[in-house]
N, CA, C and O atoms as CSV, one atom per row, in Angstrom:
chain,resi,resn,atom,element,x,y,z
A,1,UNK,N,N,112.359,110.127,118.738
A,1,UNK,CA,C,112.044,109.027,117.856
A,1,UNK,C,C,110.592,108.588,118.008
A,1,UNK,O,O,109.979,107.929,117.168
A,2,UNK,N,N,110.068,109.060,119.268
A,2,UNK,CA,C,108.831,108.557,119.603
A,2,UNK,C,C,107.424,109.555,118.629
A,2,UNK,O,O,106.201,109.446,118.535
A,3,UNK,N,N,108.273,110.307,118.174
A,3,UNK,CA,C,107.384,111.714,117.758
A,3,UNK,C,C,106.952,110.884,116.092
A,3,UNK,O,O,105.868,110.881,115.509
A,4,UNK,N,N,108.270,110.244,115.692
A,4,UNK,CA,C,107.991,109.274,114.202
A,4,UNK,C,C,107.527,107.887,113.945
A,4,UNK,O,O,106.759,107.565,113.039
A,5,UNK,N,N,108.157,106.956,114.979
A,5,UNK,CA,C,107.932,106.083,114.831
A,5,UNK,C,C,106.299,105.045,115.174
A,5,UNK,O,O,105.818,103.997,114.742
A,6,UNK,N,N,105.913,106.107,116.195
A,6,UNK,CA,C,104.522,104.998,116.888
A,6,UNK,C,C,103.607,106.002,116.063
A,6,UNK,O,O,102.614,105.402,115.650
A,7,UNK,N,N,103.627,107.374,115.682
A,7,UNK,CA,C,102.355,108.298,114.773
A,7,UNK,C,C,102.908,107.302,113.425
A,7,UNK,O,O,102.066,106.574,112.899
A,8,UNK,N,N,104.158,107.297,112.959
A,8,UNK,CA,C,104.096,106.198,111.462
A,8,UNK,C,C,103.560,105.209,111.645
A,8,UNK,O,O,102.558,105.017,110.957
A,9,UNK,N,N,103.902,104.304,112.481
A,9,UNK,CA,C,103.031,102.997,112.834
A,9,UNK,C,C,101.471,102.731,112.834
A,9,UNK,O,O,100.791,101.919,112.207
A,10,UNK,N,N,101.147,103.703,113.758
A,10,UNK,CA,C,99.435,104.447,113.832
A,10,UNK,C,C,99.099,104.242,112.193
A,10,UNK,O,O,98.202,103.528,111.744
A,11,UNK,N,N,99.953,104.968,111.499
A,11,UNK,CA,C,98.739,106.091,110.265
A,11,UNK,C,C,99.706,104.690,109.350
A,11,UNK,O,O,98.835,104.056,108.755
A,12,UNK,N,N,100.627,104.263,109.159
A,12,UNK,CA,C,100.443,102.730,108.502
A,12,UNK,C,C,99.226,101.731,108.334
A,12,UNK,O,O,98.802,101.091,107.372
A,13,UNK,N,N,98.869,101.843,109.539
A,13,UNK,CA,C,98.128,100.391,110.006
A,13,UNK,C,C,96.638,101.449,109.159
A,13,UNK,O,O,95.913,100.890,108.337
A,14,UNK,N,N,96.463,102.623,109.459
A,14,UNK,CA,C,95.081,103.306,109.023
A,14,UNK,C,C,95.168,103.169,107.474
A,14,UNK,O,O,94.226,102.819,106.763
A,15,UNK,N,N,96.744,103.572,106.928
A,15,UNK,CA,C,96.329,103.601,105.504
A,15,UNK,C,C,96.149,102.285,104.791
A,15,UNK,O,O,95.569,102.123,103.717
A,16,UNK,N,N,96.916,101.074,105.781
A,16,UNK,CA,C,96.358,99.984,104.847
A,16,UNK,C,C,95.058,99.490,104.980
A,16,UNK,O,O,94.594,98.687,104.170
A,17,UNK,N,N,94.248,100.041,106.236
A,17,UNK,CA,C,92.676,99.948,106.527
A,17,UNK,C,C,92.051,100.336,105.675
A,17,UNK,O,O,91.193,99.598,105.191
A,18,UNK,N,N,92.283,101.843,105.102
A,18,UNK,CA,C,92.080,102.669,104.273
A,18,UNK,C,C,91.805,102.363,102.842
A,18,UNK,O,O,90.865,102.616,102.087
A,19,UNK,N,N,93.467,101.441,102.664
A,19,UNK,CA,C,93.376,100.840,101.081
A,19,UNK,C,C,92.898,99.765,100.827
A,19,UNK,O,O,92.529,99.549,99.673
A,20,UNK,N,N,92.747,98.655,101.948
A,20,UNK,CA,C,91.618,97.693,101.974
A,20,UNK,C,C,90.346,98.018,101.669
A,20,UNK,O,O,89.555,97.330,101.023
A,21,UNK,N,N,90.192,98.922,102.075
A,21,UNK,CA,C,88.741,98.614,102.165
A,21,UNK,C,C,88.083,100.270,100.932
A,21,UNK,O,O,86.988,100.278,100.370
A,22,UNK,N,N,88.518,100.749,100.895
A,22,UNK,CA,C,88.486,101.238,99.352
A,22,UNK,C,C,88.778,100.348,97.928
A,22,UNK,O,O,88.298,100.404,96.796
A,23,UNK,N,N,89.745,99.559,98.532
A,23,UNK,CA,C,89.783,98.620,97.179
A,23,UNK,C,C,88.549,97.161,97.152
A,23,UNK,O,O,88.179,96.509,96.176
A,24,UNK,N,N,88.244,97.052,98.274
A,24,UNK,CA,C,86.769,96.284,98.277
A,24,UNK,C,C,85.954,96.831,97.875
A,24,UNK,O,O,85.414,96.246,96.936
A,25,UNK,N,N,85.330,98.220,98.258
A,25,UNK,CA,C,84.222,98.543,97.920
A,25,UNK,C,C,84.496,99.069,96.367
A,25,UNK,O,O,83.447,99.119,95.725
A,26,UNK,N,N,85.586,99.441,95.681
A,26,UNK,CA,C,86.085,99.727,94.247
A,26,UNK,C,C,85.353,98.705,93.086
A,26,UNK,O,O,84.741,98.879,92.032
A,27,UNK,N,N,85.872,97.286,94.083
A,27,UNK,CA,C,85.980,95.875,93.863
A,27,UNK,C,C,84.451,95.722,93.217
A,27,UNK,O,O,84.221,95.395,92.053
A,28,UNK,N,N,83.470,96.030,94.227
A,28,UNK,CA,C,81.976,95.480,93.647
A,28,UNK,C,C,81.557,96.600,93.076
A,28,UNK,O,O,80.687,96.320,92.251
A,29,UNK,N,N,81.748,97.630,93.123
A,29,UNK,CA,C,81.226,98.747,92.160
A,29,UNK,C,C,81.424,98.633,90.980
A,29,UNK,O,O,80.568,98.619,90.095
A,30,UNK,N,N,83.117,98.498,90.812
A,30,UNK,CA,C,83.696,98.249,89.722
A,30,UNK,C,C,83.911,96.891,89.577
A,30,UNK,O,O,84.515,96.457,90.558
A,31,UNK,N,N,83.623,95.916,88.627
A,31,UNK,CA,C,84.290,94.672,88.885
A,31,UNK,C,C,85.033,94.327,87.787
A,31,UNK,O,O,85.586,93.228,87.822
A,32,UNK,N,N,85.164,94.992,86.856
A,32,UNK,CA,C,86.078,95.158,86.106
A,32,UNK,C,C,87.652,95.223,86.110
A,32,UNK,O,O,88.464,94.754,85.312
A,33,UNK,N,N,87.882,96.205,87.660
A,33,UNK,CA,C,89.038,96.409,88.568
A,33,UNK,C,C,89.641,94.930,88.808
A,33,UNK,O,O,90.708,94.392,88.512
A,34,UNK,N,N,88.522,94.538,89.449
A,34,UNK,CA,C,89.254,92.805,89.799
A,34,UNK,C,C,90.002,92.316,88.752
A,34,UNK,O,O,91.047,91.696,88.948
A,35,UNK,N,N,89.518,92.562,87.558
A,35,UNK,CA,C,89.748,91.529,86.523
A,35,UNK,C,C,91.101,92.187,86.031
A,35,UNK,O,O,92.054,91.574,85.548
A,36,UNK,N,N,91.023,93.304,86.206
A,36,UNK,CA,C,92.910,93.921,86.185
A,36,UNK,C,C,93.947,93.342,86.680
A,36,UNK,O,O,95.021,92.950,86.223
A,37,UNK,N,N,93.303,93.355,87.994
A,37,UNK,CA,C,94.318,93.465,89.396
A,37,UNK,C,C,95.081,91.373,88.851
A,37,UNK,O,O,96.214,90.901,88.759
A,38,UNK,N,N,93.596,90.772,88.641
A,38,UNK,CA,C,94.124,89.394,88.530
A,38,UNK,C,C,94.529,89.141,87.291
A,38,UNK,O,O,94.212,88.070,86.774
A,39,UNK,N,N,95.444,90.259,86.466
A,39,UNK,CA,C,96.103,89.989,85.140
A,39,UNK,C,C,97.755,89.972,85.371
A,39,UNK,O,O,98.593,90.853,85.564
A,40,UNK,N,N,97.793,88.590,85.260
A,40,UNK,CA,C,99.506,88.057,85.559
A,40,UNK,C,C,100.345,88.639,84.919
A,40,UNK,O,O,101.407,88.909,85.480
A,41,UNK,N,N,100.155,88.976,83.691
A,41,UNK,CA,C,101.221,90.207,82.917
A,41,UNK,C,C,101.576,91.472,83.571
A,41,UNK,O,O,102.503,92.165,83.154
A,42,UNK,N,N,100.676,91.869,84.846
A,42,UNK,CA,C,100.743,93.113,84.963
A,42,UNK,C,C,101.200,93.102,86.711
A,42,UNK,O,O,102.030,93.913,87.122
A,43,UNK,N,N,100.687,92.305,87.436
A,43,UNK,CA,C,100.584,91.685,88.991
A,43,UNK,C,C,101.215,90.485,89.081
A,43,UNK,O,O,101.050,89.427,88.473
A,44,UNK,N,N,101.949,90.812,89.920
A,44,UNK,CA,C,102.167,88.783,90.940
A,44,UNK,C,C,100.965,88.871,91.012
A,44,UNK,O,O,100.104,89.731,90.825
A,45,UNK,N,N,101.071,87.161,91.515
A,45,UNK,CA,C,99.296,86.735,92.213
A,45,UNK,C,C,99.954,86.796,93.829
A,45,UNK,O,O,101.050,86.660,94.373
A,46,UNK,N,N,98.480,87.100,94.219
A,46,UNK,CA,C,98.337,87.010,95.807
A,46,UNK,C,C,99.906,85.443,96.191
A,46,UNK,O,O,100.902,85.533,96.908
A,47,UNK,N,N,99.590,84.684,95.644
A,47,UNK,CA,C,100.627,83.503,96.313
A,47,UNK,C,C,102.155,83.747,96.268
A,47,UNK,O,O,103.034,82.991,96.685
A,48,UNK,N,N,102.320,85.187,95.563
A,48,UNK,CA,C,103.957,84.993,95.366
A,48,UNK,C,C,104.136,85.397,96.608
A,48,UNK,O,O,103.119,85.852,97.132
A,49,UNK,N,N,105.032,85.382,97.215
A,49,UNK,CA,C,105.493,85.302,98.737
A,49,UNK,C,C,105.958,86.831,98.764
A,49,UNK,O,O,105.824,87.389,99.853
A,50,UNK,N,N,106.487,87.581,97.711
A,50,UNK,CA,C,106.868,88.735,97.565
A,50,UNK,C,C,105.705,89.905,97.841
A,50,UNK,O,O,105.776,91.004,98.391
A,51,UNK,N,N,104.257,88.955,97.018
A,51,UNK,CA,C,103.353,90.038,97.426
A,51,UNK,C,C,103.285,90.430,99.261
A,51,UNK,O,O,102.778,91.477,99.664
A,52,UNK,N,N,103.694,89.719,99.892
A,52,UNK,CA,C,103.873,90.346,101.365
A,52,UNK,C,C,104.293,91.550,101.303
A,52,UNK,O,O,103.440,92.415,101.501
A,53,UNK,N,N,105.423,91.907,101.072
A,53,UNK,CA,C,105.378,93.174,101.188
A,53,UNK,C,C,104.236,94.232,100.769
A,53,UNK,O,O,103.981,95.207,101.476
A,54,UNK,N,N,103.812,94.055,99.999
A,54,UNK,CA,C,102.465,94.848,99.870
A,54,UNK,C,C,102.019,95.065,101.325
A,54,UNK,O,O,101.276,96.042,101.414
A,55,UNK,N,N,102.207,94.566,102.254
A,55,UNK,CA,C,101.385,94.700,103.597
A,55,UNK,C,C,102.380,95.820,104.373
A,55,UNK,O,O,102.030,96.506,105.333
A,56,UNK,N,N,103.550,95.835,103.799
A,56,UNK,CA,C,105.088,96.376,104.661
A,56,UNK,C,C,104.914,97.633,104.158
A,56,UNK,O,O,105.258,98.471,104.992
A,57,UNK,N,N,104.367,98.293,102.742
A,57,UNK,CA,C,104.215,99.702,102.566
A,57,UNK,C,C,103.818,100.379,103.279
A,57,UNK,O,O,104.559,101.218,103.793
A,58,UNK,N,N,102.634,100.303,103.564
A,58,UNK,CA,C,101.576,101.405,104.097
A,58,UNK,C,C,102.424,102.056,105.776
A,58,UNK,O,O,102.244,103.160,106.290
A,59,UNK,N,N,103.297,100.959,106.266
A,59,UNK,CA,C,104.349,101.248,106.677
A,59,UNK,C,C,105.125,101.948,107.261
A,59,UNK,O,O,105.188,102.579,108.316
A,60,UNK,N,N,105.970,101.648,106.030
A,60,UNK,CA,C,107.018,102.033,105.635
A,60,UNK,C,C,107.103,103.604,105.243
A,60,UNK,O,O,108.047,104.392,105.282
A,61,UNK,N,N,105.802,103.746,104.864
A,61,UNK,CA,C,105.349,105.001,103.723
A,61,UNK,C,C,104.649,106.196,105.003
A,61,UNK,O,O,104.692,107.422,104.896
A,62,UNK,N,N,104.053,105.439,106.128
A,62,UNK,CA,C,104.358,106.132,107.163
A,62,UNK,C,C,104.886,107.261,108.411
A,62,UNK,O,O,104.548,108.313,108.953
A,63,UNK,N,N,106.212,105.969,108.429
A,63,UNK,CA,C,107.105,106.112,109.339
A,63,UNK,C,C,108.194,107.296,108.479
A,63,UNK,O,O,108.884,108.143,109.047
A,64,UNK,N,N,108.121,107.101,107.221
A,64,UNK,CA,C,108.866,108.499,106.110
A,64,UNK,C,C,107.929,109.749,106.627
A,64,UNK,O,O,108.159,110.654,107.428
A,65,UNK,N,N,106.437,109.323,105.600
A,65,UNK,CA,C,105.478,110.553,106.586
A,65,UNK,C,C,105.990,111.223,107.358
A,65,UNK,O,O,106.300,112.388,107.112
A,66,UNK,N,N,106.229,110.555,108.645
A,66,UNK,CA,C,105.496,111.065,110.264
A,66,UNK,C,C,107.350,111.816,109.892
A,66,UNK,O,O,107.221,113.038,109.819
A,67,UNK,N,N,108.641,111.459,109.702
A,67,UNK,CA,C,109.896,111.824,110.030
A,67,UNK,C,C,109.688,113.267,109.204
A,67,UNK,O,O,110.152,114.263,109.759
A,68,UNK,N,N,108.985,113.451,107.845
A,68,UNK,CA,C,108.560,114.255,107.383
A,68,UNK,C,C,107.845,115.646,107.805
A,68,UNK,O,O,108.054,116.839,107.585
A,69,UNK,N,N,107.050,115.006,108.407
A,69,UNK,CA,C,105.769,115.878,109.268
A,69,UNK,C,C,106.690,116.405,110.598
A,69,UNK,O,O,106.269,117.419,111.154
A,70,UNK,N,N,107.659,115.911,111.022
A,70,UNK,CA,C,108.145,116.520,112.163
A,70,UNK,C,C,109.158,117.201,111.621
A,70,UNK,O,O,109.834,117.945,112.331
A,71,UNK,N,N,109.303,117.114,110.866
A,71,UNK,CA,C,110.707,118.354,110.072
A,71,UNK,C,C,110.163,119.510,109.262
A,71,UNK,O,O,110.858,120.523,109.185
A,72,UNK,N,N,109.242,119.474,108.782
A,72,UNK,CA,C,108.367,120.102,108.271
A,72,UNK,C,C,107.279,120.889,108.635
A,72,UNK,O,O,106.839,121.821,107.962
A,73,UNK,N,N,106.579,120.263,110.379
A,73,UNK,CA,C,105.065,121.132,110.491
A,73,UNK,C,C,105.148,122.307,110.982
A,73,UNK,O,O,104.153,122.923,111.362
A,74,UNK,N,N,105.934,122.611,111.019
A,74,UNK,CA,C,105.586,124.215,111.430
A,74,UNK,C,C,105.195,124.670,110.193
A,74,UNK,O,O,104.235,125.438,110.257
A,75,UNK,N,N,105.775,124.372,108.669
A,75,UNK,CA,C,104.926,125.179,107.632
A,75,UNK,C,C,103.770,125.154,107.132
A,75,UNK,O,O,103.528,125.571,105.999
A,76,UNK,N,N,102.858,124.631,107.965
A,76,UNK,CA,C,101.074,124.063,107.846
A,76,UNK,C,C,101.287,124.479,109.066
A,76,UNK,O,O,101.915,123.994,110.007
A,77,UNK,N,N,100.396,125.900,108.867
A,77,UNK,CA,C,100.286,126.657,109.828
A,77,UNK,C,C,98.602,126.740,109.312
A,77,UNK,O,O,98.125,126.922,108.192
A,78,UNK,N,N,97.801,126.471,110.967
A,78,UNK,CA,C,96.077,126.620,111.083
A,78,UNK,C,C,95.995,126.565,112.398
A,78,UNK,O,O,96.950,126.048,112.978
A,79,UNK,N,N,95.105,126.962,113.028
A,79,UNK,CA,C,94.593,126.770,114.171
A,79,UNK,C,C,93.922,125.497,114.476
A,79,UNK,O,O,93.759,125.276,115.676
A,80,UNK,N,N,93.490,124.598,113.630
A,80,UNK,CA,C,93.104,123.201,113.532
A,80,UNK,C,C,94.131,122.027,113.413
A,80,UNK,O,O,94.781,122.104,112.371
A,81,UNK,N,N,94.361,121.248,113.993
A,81,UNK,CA,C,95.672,119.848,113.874
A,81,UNK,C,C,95.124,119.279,112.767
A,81,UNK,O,O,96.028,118.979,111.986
A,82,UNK,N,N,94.108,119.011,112.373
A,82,UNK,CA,C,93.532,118.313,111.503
A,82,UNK,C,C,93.699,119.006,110.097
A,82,UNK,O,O,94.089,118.475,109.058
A,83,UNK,N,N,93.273,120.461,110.323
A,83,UNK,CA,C,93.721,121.214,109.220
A,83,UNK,C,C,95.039,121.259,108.211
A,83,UNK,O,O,95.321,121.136,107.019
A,84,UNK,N,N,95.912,121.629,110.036
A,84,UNK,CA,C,97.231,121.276,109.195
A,84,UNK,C,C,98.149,119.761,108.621
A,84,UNK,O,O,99.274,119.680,108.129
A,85,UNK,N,N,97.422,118.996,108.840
A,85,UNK,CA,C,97.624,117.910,109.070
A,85,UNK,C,C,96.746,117.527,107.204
A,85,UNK,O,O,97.095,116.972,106.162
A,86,UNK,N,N,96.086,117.905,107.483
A,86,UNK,CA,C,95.447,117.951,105.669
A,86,UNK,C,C,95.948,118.630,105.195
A,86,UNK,O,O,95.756,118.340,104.015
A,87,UNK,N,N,96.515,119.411,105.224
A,87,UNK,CA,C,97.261,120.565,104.343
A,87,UNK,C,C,98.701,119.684,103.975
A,87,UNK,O,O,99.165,119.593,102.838
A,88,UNK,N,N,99.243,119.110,105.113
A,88,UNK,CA,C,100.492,118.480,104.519
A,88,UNK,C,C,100.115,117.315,103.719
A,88,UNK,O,O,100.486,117.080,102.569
A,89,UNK,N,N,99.489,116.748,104.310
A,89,UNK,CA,C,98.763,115.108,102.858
A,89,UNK,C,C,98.385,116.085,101.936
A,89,UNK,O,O,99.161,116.242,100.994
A,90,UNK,N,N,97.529,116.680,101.968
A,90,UNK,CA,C,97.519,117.049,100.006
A,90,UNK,C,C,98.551,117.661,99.593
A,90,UNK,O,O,98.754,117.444,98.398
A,91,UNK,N,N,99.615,118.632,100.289
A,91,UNK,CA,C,100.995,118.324,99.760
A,91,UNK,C,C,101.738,117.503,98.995
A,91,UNK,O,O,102.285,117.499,97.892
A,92,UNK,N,N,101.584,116.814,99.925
A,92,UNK,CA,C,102.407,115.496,99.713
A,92,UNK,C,C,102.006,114.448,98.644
A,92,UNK,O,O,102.707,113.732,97.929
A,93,UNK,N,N,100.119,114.634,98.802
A,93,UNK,CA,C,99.783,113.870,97.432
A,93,UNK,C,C,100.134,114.767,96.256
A,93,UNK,O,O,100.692,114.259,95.284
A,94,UNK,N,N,99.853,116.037,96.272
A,94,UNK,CA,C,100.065,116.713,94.656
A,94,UNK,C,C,101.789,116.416,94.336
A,94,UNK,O,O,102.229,116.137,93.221
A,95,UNK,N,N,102.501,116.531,95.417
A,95,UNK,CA,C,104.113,116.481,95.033
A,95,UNK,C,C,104.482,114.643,94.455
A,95,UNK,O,O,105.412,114.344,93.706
A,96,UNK,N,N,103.652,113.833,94.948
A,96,UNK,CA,C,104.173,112.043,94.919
A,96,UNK,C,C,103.325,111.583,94.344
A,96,UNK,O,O,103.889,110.871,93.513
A,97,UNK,N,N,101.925,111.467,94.163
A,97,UNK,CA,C,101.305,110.860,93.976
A,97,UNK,C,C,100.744,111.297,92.378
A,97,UNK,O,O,100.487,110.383,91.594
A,98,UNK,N,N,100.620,112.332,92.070
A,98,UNK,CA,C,99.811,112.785,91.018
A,98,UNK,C,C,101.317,112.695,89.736
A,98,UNK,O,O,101.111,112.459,88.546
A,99,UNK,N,N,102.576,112.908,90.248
A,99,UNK,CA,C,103.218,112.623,88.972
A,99,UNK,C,C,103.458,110.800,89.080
A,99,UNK,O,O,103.772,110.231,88.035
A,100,UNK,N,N,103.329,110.146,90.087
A,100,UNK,CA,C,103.562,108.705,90.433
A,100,UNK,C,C,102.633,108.390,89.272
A,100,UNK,O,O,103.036,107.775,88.284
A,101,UNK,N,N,101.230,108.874,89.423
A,101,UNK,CA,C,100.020,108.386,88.484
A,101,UNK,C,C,100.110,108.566,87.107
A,101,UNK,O,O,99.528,107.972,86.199
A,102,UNK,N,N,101.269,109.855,87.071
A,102,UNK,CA,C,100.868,110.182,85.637
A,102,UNK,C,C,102.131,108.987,85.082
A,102,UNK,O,O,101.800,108.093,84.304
A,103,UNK,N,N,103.179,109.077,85.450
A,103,UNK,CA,C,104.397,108.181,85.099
A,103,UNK,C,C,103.851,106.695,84.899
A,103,UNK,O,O,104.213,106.022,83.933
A,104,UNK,N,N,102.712,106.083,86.131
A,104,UNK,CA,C,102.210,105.010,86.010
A,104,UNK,C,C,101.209,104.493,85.127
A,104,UNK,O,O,101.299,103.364,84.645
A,105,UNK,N,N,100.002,105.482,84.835
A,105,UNK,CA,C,99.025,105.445,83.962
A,105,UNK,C,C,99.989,105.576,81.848
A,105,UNK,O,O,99.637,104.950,80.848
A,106,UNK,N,N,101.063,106.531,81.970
A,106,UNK,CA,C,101.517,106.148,80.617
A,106,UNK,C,C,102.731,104.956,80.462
A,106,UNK,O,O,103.276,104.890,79.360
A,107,UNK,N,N,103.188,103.977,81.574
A,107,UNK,CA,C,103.872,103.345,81.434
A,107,UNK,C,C,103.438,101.802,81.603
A,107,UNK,O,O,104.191,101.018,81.026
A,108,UNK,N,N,102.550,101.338,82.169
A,108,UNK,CA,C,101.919,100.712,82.391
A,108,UNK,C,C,100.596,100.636,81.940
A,108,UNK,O,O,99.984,101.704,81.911
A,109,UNK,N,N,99.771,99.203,81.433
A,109,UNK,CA,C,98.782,99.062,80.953
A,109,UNK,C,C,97.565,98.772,81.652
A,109,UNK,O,O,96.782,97.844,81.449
A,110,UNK,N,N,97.499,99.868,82.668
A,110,UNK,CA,C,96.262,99.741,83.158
A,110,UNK,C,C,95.119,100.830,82.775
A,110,UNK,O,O,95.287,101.860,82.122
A,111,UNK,N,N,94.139,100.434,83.240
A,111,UNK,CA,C,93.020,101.637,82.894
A,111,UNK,C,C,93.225,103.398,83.768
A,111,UNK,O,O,93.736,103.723,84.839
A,112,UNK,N,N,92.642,104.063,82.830
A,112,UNK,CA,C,92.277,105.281,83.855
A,112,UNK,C,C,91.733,105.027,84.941
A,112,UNK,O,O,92.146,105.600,85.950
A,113,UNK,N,N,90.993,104.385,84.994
A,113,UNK,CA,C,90.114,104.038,86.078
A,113,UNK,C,C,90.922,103.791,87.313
A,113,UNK,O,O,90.966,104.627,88.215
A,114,UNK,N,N,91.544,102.681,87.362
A,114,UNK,CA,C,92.528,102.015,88.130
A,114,UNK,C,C,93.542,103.224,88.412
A,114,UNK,O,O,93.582,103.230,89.642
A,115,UNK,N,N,94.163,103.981,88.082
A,115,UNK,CA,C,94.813,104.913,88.260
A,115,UNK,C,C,94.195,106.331,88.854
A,115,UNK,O,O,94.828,107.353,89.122
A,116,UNK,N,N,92.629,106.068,88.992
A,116,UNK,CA,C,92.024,107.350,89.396
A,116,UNK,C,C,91.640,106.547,91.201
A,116,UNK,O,O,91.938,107.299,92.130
A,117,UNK,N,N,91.325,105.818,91.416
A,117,UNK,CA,C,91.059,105.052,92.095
A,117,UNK,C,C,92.595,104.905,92.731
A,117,UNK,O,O,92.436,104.890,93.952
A,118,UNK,N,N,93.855,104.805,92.454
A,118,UNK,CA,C,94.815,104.426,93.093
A,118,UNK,C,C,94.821,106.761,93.448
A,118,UNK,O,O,95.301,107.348,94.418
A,119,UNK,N,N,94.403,107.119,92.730
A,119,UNK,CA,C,94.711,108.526,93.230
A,119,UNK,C,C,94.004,108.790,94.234
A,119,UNK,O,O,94.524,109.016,95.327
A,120,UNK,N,N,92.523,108.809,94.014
A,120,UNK,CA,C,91.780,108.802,95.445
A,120,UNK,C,C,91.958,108.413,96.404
A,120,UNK,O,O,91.653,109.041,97.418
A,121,UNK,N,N,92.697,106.857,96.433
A,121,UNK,CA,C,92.933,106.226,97.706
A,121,UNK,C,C,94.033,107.041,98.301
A,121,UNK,O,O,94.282,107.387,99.456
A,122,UNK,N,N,94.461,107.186,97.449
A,122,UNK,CA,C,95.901,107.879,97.905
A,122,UNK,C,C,96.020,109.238,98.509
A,122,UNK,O,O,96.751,109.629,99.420
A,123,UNK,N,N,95.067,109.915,97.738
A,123,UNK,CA,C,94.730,111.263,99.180
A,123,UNK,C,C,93.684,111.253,100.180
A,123,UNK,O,O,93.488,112.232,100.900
A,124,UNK,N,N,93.087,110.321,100.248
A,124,UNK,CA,C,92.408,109.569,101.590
A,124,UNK,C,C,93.075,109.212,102.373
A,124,UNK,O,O,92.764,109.285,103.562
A,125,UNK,N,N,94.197,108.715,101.953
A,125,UNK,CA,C,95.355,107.837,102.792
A,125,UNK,C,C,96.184,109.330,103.123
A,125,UNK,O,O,96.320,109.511,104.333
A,126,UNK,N,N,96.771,110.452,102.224
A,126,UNK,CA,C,97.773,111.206,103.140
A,126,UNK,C,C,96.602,111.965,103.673
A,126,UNK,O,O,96.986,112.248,104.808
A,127,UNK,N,N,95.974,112.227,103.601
A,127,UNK,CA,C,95.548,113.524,104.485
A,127,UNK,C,C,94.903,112.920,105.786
A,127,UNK,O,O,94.604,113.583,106.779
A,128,UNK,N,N,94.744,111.648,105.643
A,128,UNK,CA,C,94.150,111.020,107.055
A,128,UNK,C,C,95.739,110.683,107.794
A,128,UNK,O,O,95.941,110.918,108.986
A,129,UNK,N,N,96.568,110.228,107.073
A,129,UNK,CA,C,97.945,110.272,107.742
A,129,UNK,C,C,97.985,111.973,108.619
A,129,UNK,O,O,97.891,112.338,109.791
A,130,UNK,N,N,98.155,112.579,107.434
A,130,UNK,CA,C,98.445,114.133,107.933
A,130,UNK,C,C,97.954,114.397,109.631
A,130,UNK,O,O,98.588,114.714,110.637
A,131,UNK,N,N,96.830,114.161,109.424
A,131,UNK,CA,C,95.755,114.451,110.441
A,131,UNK,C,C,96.412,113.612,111.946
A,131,UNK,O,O,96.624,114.185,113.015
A,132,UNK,N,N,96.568,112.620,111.755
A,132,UNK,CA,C,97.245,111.884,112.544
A,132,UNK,C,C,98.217,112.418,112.859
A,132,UNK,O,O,98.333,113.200,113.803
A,133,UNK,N,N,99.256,111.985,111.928
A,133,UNK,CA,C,100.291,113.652,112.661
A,133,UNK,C,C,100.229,114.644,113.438
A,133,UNK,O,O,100.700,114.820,114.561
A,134,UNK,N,N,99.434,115.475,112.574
A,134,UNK,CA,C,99.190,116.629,113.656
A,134,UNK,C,C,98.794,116.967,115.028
A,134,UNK,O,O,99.149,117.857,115.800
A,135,UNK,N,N,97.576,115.560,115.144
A,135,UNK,CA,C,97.010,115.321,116.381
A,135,UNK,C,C,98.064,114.465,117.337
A,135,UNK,O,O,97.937,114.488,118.561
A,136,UNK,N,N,99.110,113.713,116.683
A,136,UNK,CA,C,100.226,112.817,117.823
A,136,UNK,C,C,101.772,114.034,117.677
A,136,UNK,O,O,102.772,113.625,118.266
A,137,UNK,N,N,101.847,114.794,117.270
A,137,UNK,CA,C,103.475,115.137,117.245
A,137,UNK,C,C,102.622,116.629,116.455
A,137,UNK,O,O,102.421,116.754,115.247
A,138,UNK,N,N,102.195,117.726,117.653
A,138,UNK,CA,C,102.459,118.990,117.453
A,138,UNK,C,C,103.585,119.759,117.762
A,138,UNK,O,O,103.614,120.955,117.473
């Protein structure tokens, strides 16, 4: 259990570092983004008590990861941990994330933008998970 739970915990706490602070620097590049994010038709506001969980993903999304990565790494096969460890995040992003975006970008009224930006973060976030993995639970 120790092989899932403290590498999920780890690469949680990194990906919400990760999505913080990609979505700041998004924030002043783009500031347009802001003006999305704070459209009540589309978002709770920061005060609904529900948005907490937003903090419980990165997680949650983890600790699946890491149970993942240990059932799975032997097929990310490299001589590098890091390698294979990127090899399973971009897996994992082309399999979750890229139809998540496409389902989200035509169902929802947000911009491309916002949806290219939730993609990037998002394979920043698995393949730095990955990596983690590989390096805590070979």
């Amino acid at each position: 259990m120790k092989k899932v739970i403290l590498p999920g915990l780890l690469a949680g706490l990194v990906m919400l570092a990760i999505s913080m602070g990609v979505s700041m620097i998004m924030n002043v590049l783009v500031p347009s983004l802001q003006s999305e994010y704070n459209n009540a038709d589309l978002f709770r506001p920061w005060s609904d008590p529900i948005m907490s969980l937003y903090y419980a993903y990165p997680f949650v999304l983890g600790i699946a990861l890491a149970w993942f990565w240990d059932k799975t790494k032997s097929v990310f096969k490299d001589k590098s941990a890091c390698r294979r460890g990127a090899k399973f995040g971009l897996a994992y992003w082309v399999a979750a994330t890229i139809p998540g975006m496409l389902v989200s970008y035509s169902s929802f009224q947000v911009s491309l933008l916002m949806i290219t930006v939730w993609a990037v973060s998002g394979l920043i976030n698995a393949v730095t998970a990955g990596a983690i993995f590989a390096k805590m639970n070979k």
